[in-house]
N, C-alpha and C positions, 0 to 999 in steps of 0.2 A: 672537225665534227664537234657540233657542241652536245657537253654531257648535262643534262638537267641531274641535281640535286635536290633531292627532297630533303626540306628539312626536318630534323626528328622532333615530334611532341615532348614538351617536356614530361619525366617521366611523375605520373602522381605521388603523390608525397604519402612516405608511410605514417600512419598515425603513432603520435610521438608516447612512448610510454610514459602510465603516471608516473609522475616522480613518486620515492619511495617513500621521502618523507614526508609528502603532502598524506600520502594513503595512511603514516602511522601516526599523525595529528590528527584525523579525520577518525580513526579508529577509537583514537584515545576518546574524544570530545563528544562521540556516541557514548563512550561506555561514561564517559560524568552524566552526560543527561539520563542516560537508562539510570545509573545509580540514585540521582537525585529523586528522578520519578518513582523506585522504589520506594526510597526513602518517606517518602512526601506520604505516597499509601500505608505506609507501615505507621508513618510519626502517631496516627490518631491510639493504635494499638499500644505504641510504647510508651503514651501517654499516658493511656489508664493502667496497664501497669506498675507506672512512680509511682502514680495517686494511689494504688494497692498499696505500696510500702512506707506510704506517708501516715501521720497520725492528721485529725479533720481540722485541726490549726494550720496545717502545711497544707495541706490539699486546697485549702481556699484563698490562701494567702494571694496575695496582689502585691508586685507581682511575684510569680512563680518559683519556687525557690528548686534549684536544680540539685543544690549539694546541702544531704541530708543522711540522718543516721535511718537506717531502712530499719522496719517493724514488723511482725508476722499477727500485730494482734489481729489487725482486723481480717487476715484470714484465717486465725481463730475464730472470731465469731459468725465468722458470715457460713462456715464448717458446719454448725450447730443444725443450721436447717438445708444446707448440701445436695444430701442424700437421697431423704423422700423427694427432692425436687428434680436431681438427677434421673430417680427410677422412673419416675414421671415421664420425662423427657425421651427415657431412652426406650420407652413401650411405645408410646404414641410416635417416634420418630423410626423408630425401626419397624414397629409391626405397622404404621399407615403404608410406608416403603413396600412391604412385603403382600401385603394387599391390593395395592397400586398396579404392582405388577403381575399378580393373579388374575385380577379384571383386566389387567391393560395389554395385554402377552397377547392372550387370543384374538384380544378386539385389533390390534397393529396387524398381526399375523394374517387375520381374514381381509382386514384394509387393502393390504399390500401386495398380499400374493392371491388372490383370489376379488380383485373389487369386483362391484357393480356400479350401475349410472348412481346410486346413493352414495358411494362411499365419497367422491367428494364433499360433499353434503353433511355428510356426517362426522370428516372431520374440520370443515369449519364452522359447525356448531359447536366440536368442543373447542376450538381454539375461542371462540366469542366468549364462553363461560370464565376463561380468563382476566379477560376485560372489566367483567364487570367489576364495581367498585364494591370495597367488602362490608364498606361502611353501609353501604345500599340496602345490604340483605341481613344484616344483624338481629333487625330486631324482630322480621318474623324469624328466621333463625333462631332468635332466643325462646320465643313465643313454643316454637317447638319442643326446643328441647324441655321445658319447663313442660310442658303436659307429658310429654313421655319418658320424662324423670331423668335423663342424662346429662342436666346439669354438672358442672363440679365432677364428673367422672370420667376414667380412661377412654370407656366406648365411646363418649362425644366425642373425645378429641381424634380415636381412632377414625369415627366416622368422616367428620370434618376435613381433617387432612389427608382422609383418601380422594378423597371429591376434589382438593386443591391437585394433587400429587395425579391423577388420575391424567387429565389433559397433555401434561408434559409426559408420562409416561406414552402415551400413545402415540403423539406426535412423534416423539423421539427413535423410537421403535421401531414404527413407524417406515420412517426414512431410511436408517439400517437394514433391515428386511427387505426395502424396495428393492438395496445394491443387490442381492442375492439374484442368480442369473435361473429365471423360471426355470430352465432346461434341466436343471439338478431336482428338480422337483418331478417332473415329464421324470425322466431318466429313474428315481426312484418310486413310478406309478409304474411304470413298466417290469419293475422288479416283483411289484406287489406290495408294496410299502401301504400304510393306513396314513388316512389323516393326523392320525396321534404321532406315529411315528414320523412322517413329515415335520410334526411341530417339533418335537424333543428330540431327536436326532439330527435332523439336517438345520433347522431354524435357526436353533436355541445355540447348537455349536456354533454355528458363523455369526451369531449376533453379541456373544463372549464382550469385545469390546464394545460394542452400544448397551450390552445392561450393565456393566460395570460404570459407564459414565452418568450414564440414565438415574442409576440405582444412587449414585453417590450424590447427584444433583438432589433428585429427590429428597435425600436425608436431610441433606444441609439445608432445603428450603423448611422442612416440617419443622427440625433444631432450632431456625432463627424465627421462625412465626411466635409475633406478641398479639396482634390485635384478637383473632378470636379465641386466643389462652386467656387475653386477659379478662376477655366479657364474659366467658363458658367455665371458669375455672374459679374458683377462691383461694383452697385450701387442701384440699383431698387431692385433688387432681392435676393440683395448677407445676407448669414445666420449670424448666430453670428462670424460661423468658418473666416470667410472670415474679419468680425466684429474686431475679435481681430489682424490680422496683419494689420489692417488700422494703425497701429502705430508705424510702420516701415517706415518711410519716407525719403525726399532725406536731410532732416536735421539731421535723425540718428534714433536711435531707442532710443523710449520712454519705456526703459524697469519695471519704476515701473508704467505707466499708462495701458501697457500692460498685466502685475499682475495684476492690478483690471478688466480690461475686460474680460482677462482668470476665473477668481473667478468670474466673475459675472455669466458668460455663464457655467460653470459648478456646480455649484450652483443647479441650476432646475434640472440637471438631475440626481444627487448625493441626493437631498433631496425624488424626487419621485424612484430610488433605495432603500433607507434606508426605505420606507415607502412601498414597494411594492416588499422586500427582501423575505418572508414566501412564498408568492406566486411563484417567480422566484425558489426558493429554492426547494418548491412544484414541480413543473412544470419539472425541470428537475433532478431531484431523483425520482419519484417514476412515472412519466406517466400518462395518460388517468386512464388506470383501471388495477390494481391489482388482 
């Protein structure tokens, strides 16, 4: 009796582990490129800080002299005028901020949890306000503020930078608010909850991480805004931005006095980043609610 044999399939092949050391070559050669691409974004920063501790023979020199004895004058002088430029800065960047988000809170809130057939509509009209270019609108801009006397003063620049800060606050808002699962809303109508309390109680807590990124983006765009500080302001009013080309004159540019006003003025906003990164980080990776 003949016995048929079946022959057996060969068995498929387990996939071979990476090698170990391929994986910690590979590990390493990311972290040189990440470091270098640090590097690279940082070098313009740590540039203008040499040029802070250079005297303006060293700062201009050709080429570039690395090794030098470091100086505080010219953050002595550039000191002098600081301060008013500082307060400047910190009224119009923190209270546009604060403003932003008084007008912009309700307008996200009714966007999102309450739209109608407009509300698309409405907000890309304000995203298009962004677009436009600023150089566009300057000079009736200027036209205005000059018959209504806010030239050179806080309230324009309060005004102006809410109007910028306004769009991003909304949109951003916005989006966070969407996450929020209507039925917490339902569920506290049922209770007896008001409109008010809807907003500042259930909203405003789950949206914690969206105003804190919101809020800190905001700051930092009104902080680094020059163009319309520099056309709306001179003296009285004018920000840091406007602070550091005060050293550009008709005797030439004071370029390492310059490097310390630039370093001074971004200084505040680079240390409350670095301090206020988890949050920012927070805020825009994972949203309101999960």
């Amino acid at each position: 009796m003949t016995v048929s044999i079946k022959q057996r399939g060969s068995l498929p092949n387990k996939p071979n582990k990476p090698d170990k050391n391929y994986a910690r070559v590979q590990n390493i050669l990311l972290t040189v490129v990440t470091y270098l691409l640090a590097f690279a974004f940082f070098f313009p920063i740590l540039w203008m800080i040499m040029a802070a501790f250079k005297t303006e023979a060293q700062a201009f020199a050709s080429p570039p002299i690395f090794a030098f004895a470091p100086t505080t004058e010219n953050f002595n002088e550039a000191l002098h005028s600081y301060f008013p430029a500082l307060r400047n800065s910190l009224v119009a960047a923190l209270g546009s901020t604060l403003l932003a988000f008084v007008l912009g809170l309700p307008a996200a809130f009714a966007l999102a949890i309450y739209p109608t057939s407009r509300s698309k509509g409405m907000l890309t009209w304000m995203l298009s306000t962004k677009m436009m270019p600023a150089v566009g609108v300057i000079v009736p801009l200027f036209l205005i503020y000059r018959d209504l006397h806010l030239l050179d003063t806080l309230p324009g620049l309060l005004i102006i930078y809410t109007a910028m800060n306004l769009p991003l606050v909304v949109w951003m808002m916005h989006s966070y608010l969407s996450d929020i699962p209507f039925a917490i809303f339902e569920a506290a109508k049922v209770d007896g909850a008001t409109l008010g309390q809807e907003f500042f109680s259930i909203a405003l807590p789950l949206s914690l991480p969206g105003v804190s990124a919101t809020g800190l983006l905001a700051l930092i765009f009104a902080w680094n805004e020059v163009f319309f500080a520099l056309n709306l302001t001179s003296a009285d009013a004018a920000p840091l931005s406007v602070f550091i080309g005060s050293f550009k004159t008709s005797e030439g540019l004071f370029w390492a006095k310059m490097s310390a006003a630039a370093t001074l003025t971004v200084m505040p906003v680079l240390i409350f980043g670095w301090v206020a990164q988890r949050q920012l980080v927070r805020g825009l990776s994972f949203g309101a609610v999960k």
